[in-house]
LOKE-774673 format. One record per atom (N, C-alpha, C): x, y, z. Coordinates in steps of 0.02 Angstrom, whole numbers, plus 50000, padded with zeros to 5 digits. Last residue first. Layout:
N
XYZ
...
END
This chain:
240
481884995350050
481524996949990
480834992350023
482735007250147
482565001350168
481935000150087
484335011350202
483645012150177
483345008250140
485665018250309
485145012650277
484555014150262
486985030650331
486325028350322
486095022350293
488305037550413
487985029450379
487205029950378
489255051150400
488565046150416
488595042450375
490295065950441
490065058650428
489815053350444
490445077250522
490265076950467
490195070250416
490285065850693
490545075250631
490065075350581
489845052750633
490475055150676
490585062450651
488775038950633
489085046750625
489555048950661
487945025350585
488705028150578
488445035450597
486575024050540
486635018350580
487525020150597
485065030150513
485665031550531
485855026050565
483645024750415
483895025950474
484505027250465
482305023050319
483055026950327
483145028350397
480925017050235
481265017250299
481895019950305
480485015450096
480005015450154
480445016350221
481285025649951
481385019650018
480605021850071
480725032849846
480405027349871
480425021749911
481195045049840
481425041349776
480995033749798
480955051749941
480695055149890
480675048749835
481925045450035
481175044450061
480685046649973
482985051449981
483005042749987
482345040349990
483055064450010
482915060849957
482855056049930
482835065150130
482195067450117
482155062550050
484055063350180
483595056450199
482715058650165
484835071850117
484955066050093
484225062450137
484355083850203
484295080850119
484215076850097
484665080650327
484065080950304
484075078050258
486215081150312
485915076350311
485035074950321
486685091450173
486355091050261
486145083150263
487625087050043
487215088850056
487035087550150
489295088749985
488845085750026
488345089650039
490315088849846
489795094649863
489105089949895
491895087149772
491535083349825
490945091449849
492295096149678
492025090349653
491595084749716
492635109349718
492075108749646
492225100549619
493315105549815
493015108849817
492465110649767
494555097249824
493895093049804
493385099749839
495655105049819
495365100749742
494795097649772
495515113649954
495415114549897
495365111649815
495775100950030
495175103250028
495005107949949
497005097649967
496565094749966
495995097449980
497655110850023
497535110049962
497285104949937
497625109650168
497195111250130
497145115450058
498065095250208
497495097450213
497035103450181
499365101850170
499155095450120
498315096250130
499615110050257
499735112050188
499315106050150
499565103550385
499065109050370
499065112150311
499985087850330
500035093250377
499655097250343
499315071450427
499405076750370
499695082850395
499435062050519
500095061850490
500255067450435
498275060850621
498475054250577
499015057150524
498195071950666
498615066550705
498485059050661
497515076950536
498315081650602
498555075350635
496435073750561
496805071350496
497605074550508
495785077650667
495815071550650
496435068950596
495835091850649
496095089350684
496415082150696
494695091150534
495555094950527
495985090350569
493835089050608
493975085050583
494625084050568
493725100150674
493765094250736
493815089250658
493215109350608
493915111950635
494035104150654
491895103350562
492625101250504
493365104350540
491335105950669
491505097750644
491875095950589
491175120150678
491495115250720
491805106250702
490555122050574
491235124750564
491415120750605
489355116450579
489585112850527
490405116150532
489035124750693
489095118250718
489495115550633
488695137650641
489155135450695
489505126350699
487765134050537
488405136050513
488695134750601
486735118950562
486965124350591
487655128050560
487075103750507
486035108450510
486315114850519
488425100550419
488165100950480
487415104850487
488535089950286
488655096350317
487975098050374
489395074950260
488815078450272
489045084950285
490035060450176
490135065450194
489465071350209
489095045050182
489365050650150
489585054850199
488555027850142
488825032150188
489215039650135
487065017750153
487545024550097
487735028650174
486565004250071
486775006250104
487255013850101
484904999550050
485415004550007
485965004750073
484094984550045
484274991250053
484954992950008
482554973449988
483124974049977
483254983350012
481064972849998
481654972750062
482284972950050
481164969049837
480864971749881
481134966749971
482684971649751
481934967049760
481904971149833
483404988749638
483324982449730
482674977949721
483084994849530
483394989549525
483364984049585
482375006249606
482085003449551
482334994949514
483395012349685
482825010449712
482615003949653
484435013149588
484625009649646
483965006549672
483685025949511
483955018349473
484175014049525
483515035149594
482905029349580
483055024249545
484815038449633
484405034149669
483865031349654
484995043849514
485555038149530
485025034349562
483805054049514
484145049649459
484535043749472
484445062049630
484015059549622
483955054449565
485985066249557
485755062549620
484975057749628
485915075249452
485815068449440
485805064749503
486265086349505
485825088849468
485595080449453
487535085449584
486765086849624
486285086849581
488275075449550
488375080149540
487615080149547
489315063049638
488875061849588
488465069949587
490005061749757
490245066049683
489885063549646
489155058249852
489425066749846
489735068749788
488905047049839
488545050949790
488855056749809
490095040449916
489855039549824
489425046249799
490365033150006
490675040749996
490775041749918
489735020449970
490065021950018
490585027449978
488395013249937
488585017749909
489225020649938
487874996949898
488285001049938
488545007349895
486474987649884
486694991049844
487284995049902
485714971849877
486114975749929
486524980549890
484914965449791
484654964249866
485064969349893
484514966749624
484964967249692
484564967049754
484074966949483
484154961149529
484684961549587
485364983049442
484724975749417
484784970449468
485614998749394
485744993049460
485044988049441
485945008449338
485805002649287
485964996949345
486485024149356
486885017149405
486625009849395
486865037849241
486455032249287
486705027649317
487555045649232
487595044349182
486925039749186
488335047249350
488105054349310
487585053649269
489275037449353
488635036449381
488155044049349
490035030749251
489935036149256
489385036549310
490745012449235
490295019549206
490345024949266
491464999849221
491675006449210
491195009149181
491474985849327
491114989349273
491244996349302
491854967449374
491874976549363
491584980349328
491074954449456
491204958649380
491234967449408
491024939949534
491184946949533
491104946349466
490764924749638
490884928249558
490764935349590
491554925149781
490904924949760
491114926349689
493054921349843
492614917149847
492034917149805
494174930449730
493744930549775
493304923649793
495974927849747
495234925649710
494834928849770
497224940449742
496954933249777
496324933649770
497604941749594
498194939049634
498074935449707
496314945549556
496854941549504
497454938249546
496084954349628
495774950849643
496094941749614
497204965449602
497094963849674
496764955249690
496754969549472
497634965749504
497384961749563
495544975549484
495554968349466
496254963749487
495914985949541
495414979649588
495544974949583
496574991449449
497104991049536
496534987049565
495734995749371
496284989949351
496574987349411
494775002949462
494534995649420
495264991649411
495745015249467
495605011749501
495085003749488
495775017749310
496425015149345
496145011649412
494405020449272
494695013449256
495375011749286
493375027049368
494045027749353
494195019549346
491945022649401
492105030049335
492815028949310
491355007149414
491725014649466
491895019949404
490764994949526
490405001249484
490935005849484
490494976949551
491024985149543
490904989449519
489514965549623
489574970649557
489874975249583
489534948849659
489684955749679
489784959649605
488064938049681
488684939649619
488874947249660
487804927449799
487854931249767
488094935049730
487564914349931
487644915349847
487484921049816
487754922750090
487364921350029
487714919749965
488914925450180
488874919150163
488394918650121
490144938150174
489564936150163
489434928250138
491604942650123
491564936450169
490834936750178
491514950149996
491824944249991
491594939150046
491574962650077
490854958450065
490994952250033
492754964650054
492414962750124
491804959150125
492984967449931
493514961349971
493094958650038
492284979249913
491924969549882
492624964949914
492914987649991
492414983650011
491974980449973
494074988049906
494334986949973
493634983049986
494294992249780
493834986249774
494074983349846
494695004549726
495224998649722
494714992849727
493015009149677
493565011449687
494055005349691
491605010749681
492025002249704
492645004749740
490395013149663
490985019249667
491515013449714
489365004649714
489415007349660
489705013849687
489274986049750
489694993849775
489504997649709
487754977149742
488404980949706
488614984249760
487444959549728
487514963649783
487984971549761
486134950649652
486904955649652
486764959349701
485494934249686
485374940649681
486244941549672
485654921549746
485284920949658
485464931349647
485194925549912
485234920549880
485044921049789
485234942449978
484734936949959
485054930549905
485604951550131
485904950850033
485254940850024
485454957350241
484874959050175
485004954050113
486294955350324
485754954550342
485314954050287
487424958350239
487444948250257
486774948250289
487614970650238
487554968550174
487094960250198
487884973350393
487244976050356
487064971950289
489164970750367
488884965950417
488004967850402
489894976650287
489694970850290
489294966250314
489424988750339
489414988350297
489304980950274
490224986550480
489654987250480
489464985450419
491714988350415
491544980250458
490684979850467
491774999850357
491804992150322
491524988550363
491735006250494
491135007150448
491225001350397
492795002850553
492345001750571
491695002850550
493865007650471
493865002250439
493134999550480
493605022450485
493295019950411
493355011150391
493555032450559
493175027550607
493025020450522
493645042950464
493455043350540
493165035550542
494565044050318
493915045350344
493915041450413
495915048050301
495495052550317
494785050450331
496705037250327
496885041950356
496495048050369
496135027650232
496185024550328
496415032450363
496095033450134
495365031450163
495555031050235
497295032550082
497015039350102
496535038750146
497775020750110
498105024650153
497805029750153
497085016849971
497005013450041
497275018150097
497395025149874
496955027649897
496865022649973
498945026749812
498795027649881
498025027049923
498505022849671
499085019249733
499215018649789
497335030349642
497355023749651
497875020049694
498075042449610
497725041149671
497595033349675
498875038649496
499235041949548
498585041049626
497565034849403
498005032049442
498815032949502
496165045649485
496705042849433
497325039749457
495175053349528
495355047849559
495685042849495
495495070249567
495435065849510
495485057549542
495245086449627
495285081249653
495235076549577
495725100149518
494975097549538
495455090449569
497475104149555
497075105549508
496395100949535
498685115349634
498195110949641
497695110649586
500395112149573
499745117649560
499205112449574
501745111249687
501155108849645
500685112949624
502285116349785
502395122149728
502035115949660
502145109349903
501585115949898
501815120949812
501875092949913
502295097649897
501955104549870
500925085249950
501195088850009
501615092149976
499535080249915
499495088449926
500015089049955
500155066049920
499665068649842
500075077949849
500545055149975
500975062649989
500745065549926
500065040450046
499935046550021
500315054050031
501135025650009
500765032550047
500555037050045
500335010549941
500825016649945
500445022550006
500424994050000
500005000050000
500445006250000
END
């Protein structure tokens, strides 16, 4: 697993966040370093998937990325096909290495689209979105999700964790100073932090977490609960 030193040299010109293969190398070390609590949200994730996933059915990640959590959902005991969804074919190629060098137990298939584009989710019991739709661009959000809704059998869920912004300007400043913080003692420094912030500024754009549960409810889940938060980051389930 490489390390991440993307934002640390400051006479880089920061350009939009990209999940290309320079990120692909590091993205394991990015995830463990920046998102809060992230191998304990895999372990939920999975453990959510093995309640719902149904026998004959697909279970997708869609925004797969390296393919850390179809490794996990790997250990689910239903017969089920895992599906990879992801935009960046470098990260797809860095799955497939991965998977090529140790098998998965369940059939798999990758697949390079766009979610922008739609998410063409069929015969699923367990869809994962994990720090997915924030870059799926607000004007097609809704859209993604009715193709997720529309594809799940019934009781089938969504699982979706994202980045959020706080109900309160006080409180949303507080939980990103306190995130800062977070990412300070896991090894970044205050230059990297925030010229990262600044490339994923016109590409990561979280909605309140109202939003998101209005729009899950809008698109035709019968149930959404919170089941992760920490700050500015939640686990939601929803329930078809």
């Amino acid at each position: 697993m490489g390390f991440d030193r993307i934002f640390a040299d400051p006479n880089r010109k920061v350009s939009d966040f990209s999940f290309n293969a320079e990120t692909a190398e590091v993205f394991e070390d990015m995830l463990d370093r920046s998102v809060p609590g992230y191998r304990e949200m895999q372990r939920m994730i999975c453990e959510l998937a093995s309640d719902f996933a149904v026998d004959g059915t697909n279970v997708y990640d869609l925004g797969c990325s390296t393919g850390t959590t179809i490794r996990n959902l790997d250990g689910i005991p239903q017969q089920v096909r895992l599906v990879g969804v992801d935009s960046s074919q470098a990260m797809l190629d860095k799955a497939s290495r991965g998977f090529e060098a140790s098998p998965l137990q369940h059939p798999y298939s990758l697949v390079c689209r766009n979610l922008n584009e739609g998410a063409h989710v069929e015969e699923a019991s367990v869809v994962v979105m994990s720090l997915t739709l924030q870059f799926v661009r607000p004007l097609y959000r809704e859209r993604v999700l009715r193709d997720v809704h529309s594809g799940l059998h019934n009781d089938g869920c969504l699982v979706l964790v994202e980045k959020v912004l706080g109900e309160e300007s006080l409180l949303n400043r507080l939980f990103i100073q306190h995130y800062h913080e977070f990412k300070q003692r896991n090894g970044y420094s205050e230059i990297e932090i925030a010229r990262k912030r600044e490339a994923l500024e016109n590409v990561l754009m979280p909605y309140r977490m109202k939003e998101n549960e209005e729009l899950l409810r809008q698109v035709g889940f019968r149930a959404v609960d919170v089941f992760f938060k920490w700050y500015n980051f939640a686990g939601v389930l929803a329930l078809k």
